[in-house]
C-alpha positions in Angstrom: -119.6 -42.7 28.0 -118.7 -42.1 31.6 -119.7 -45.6 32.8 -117.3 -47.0 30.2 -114.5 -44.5 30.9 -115.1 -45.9 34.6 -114.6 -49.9 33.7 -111.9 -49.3 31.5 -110.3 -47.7 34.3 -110.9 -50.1 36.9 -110.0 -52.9 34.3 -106.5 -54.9 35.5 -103.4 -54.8 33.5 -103.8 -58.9 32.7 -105.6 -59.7 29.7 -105.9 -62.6 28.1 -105.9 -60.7 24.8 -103.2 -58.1 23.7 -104.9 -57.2 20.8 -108.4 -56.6 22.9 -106.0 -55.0 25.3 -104.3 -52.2 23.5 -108.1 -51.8 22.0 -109.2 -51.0 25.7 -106.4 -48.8 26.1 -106.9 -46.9 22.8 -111.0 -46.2 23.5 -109.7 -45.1 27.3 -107.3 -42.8 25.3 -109.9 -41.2 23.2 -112.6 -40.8 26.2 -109.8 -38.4 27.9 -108.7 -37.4 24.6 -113.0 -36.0 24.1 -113.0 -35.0 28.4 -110.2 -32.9 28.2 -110.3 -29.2 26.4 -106.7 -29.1 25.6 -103.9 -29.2 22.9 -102.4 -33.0 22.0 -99.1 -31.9 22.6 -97.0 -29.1 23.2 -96.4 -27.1 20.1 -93.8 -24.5 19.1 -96.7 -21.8 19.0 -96.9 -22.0 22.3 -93.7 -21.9 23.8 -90.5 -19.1 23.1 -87.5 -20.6 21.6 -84.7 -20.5 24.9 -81.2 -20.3 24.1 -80.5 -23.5 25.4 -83.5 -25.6 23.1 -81.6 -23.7 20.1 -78.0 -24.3 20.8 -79.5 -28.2 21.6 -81.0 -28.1 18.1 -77.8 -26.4 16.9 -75.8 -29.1 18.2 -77.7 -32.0 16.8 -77.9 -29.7 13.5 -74.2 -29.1 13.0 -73.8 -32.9 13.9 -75.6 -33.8 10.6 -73.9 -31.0 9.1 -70.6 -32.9 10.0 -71.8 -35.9 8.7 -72.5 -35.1 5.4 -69.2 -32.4 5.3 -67.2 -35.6 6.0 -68.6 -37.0 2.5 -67.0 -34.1 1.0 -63.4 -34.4 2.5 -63.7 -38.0 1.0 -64.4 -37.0 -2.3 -61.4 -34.6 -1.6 -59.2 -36.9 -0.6 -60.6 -39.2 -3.5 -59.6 -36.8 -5.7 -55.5 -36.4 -4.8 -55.9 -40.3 -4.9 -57.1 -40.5 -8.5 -54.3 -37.7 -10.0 -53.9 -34.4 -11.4 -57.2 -34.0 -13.3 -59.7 -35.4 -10.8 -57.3 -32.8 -8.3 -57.8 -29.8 -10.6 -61.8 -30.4 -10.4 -62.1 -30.9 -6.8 -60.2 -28.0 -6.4 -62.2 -25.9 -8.6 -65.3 -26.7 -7.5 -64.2 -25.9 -3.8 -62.6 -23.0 -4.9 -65.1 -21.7 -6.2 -67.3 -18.7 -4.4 -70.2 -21.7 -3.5 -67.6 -24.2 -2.5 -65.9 -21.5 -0.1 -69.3 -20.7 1.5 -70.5 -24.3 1.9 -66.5 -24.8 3.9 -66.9 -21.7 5.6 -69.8 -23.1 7.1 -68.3 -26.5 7.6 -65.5 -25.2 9.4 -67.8 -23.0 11.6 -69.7 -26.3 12.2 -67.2 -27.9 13.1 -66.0 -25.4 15.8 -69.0 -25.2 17.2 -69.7 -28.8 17.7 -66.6 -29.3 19.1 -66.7 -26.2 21.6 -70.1 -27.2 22.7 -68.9 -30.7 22.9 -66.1 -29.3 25.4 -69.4 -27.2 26.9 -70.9 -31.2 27.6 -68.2 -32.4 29.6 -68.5 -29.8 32.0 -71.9 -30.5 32.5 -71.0 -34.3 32.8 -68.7 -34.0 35.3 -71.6 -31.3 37.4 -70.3 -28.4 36.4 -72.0 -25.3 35.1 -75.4 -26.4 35.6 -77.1 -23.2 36.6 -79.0 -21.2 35.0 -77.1 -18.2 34.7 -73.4 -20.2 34.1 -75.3 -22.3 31.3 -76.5 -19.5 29.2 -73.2 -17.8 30.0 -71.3 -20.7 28.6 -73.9 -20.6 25.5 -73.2 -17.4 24.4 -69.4 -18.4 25.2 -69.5 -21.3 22.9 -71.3 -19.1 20.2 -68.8 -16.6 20.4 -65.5 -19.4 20.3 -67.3 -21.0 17.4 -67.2 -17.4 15.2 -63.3 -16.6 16.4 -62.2 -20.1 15.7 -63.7 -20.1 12.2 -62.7 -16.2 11.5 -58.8 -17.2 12.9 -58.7 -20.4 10.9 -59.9 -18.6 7.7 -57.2 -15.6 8.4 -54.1 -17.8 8.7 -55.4 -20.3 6.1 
């Protein structure tokens, strides 16, 4: 196994053959792969979640969570289109206890997309890039996100 580890190393990146190529490459893969004592791949056993990997998660998260919120303003909207009756069910079915909690959390989505979003273009313009100011600034934007949603539900 070594002395084949050793030619596929010393092999040059021109091949005649892509398929026999990527072959070549594959076998090398699996003799380091079989060498090597060690995990694949990073897992997320091994590491401790950082505020900034979850407020990155968070942001992609409430992204989605956006996305699929915007389907129900549509069908909102949809609904004052196509009268009085098709009004009456929209608005019972967000008025109702489950339909408050899944705006409640739209609305909290949406404030903290947007005040992380605000959070990104300090960082693009090279501000707030150390340590300390960025986990500052995450607990900021955490904090902004709850207010904003608490304010908007109070006066609304």
């Amino acid at each position: 196994m070594g002395s084949e580890l050793k030619s596929l190393r010393t092999r040059t990146a021109y091949v005649d053959n892509p398929v026999k190529h990527l072959l070549n490459l594959y076998r090398f893969n699996i003799c380091i792969m079989k060498t090597n004592n060690r995990p694949l791949s990073p897992h997320l056993q091994v590491y401790k979640p950082q505020l900034t990997s979850v407020l990155s998660i968070l942001h992609r998260a409430t992204g989605v969570v956006l996305a699929l919120g915007s389907l129900l303003v549509a069908y909102w909207l949809g609904a004052i289109a196509a009268g009085p009756e098709a009004y009456a069910t929209a608005n019972a079915l967000l008025g109702s206890w489950f339909g408050k909690l899944v705006l409640l959390g739209w609305t909290w989505a949406l404030f903290y997309h947007l005040c992380n979003g605000i959070r990104h273009l300090f960082w693009d313009s090279g501000v707030g890039l150390d340590i300390k100011t960025t986990y500052l600034s995450g607990k900021i934007v955490l904090a902004a996100s709850v207010v904003l949603t608490v304010l908007l539900w109070l006066v609304a």
